[in-house]
Backbone as JSON, one array per atom type, in Angstrom:
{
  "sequence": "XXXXXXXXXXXXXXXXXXXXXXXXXXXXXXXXXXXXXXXXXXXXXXXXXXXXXXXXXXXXXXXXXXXXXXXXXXXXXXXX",
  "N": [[0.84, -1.18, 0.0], [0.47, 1.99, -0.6], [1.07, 5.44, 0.7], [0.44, 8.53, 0.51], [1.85, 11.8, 2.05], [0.83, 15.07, 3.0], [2.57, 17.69, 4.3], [1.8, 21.08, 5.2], [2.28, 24.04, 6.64], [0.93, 25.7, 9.09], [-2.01, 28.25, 9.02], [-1.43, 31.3, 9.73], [1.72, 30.71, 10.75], [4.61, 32.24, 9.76], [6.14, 32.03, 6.84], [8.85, 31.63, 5.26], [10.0, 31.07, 2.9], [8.02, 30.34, 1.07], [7.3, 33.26, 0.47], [9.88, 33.69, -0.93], [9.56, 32.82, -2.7], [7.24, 33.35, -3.74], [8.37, 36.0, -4.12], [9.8, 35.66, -6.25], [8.53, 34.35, -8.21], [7.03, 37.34, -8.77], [9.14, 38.75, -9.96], [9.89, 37.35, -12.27], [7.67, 37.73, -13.79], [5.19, 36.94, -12.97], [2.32, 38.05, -12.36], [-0.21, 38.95, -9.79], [-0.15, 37.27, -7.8], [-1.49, 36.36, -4.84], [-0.56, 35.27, -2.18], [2.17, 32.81, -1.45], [2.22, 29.35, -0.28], [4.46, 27.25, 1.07], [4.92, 23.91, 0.81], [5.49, 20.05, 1.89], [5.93, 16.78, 0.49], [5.76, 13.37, 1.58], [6.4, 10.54, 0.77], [5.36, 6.91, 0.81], [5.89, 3.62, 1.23], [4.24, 1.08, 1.91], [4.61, -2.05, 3.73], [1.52, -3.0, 4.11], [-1.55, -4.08, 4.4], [-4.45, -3.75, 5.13], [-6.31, -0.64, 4.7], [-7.31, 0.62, 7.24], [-5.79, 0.03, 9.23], [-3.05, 0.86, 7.64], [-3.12, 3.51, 7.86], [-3.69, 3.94, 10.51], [-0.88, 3.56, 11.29], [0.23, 5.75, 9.14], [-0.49, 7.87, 10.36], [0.37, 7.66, 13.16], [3.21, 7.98, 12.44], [3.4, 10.7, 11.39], [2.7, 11.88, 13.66], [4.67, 11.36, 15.62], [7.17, 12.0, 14.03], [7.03, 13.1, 11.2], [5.79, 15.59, 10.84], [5.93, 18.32, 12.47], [3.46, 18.91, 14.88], [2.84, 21.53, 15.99], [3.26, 23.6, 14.32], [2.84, 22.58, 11.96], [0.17, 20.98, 9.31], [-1.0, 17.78, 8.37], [-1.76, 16.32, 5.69], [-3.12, 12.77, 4.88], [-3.11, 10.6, 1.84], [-3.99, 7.23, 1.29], [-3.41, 4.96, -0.91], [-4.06, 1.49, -2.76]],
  "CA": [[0.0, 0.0, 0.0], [1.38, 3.13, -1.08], [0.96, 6.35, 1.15], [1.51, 10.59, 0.43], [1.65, 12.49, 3.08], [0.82, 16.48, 2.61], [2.66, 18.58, 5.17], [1.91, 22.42, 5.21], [2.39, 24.85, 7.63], [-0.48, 26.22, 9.63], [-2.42, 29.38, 8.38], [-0.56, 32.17, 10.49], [2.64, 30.57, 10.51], [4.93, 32.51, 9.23], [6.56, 31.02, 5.77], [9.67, 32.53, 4.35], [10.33, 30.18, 1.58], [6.75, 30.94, 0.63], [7.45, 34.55, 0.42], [10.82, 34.19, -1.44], [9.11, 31.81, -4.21], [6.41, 34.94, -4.14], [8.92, 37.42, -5.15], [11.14, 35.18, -7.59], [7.75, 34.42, -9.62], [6.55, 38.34, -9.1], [10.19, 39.11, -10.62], [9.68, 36.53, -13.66], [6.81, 38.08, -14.2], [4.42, 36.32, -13.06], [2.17, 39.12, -11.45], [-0.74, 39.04, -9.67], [-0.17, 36.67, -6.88], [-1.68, 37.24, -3.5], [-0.1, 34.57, -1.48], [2.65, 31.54, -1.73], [2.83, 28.75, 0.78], [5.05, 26.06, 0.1], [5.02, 22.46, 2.32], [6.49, 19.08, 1.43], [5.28, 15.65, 0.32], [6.37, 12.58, 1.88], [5.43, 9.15, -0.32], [5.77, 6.15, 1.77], [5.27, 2.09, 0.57], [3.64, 0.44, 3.26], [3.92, -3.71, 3.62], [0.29, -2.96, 4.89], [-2.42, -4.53, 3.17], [-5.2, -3.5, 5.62], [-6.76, 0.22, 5.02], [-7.51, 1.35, 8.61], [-3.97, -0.29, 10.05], [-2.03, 1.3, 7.51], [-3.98, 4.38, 8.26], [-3.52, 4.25, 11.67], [0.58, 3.56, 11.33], [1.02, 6.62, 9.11], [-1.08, 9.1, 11.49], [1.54, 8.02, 14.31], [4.43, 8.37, 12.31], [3.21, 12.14, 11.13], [2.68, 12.62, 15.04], [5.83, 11.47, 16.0], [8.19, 12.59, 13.32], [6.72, 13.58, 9.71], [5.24, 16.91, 10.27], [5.97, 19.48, 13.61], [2.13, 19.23, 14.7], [2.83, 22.55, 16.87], [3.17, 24.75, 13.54], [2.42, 21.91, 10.82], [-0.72, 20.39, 9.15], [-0.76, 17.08, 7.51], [-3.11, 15.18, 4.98], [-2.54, 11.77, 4.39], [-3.71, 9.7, 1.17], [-3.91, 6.2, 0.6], [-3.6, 4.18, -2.62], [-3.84, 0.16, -3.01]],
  "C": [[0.89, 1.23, 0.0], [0.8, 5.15, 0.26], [1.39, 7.54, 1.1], [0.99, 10.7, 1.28], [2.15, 14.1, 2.28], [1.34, 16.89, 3.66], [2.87, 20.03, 5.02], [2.5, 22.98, 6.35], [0.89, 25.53, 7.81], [-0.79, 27.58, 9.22], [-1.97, 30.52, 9.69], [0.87, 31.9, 11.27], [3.84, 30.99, 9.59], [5.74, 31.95, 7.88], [7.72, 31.85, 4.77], [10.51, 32.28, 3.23], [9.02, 30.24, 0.83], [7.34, 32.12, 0.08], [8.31, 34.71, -0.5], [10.34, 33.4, -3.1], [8.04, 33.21, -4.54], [7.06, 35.51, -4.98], [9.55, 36.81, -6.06], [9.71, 35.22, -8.48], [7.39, 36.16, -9.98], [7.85, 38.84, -10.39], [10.15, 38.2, -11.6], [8.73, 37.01, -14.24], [5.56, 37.79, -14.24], [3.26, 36.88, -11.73], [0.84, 38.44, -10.71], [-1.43, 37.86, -8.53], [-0.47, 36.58, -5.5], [-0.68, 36.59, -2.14], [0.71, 32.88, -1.82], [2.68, 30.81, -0.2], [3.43, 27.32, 0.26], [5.03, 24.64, 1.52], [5.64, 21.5, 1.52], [5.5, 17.53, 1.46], [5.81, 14.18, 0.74], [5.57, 11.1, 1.22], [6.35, 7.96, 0.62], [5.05, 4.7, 1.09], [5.87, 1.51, 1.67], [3.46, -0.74, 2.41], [2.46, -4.03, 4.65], [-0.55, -3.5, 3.69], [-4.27, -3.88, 3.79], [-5.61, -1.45, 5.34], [-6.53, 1.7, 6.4], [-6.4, 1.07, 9.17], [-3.23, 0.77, 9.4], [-2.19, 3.31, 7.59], [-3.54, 5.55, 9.56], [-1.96, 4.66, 11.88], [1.06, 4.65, 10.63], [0.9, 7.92, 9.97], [0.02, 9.06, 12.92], [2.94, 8.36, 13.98], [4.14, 9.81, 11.7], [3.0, 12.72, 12.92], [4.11, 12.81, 15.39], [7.07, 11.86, 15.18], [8.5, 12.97, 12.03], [6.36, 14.82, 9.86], [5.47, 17.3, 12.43], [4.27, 19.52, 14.35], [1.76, 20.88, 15.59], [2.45, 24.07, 15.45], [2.87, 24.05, 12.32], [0.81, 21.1, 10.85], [-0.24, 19.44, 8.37], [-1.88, 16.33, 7.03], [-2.42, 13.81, 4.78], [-3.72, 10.8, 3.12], [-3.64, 8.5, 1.4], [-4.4, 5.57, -0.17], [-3.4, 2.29, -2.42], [-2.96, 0.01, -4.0]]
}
């Protein structure tokens, strides 16, 4: 079983790799942008075959050491 994990940053968290991808596209020319936030994708292949187990096993490993949960959000998919 195959698993992404979305981790952002929380909405009033400041983001200054956001900000600097902002101004590089405003400076390419690419105007009219109100806001960048950038986060990171973690893809994970799970010897899970169960749904709700493998479910459960990536929600503790995003607690304990995929995503900050103090200033991060995370989604998690899974794919068969």
């Amino acid at each position: 079983m195959k698993a992404r994990v979305h981790v952002t940053l929380k909405p009033g968290v400041l983001d200054p790799q956001g900000k600097a991808i902002e101004h590089a596209l405003d400076t390419l020319g690419f105007g009219g942008i109100e806001e960048v936030r950038q986060g990171k994708v973690i893809e994970l292949t799970l010897a899970e075959s169960d749904p709700q187990a493998a479910r459960s096993k990536v929600e503790e490993m995003c607690r304990k050491l995929l995503a900050n949960t103090v200033i991060e959000n995370y989604a998690i998919d899974l794919e068969a």
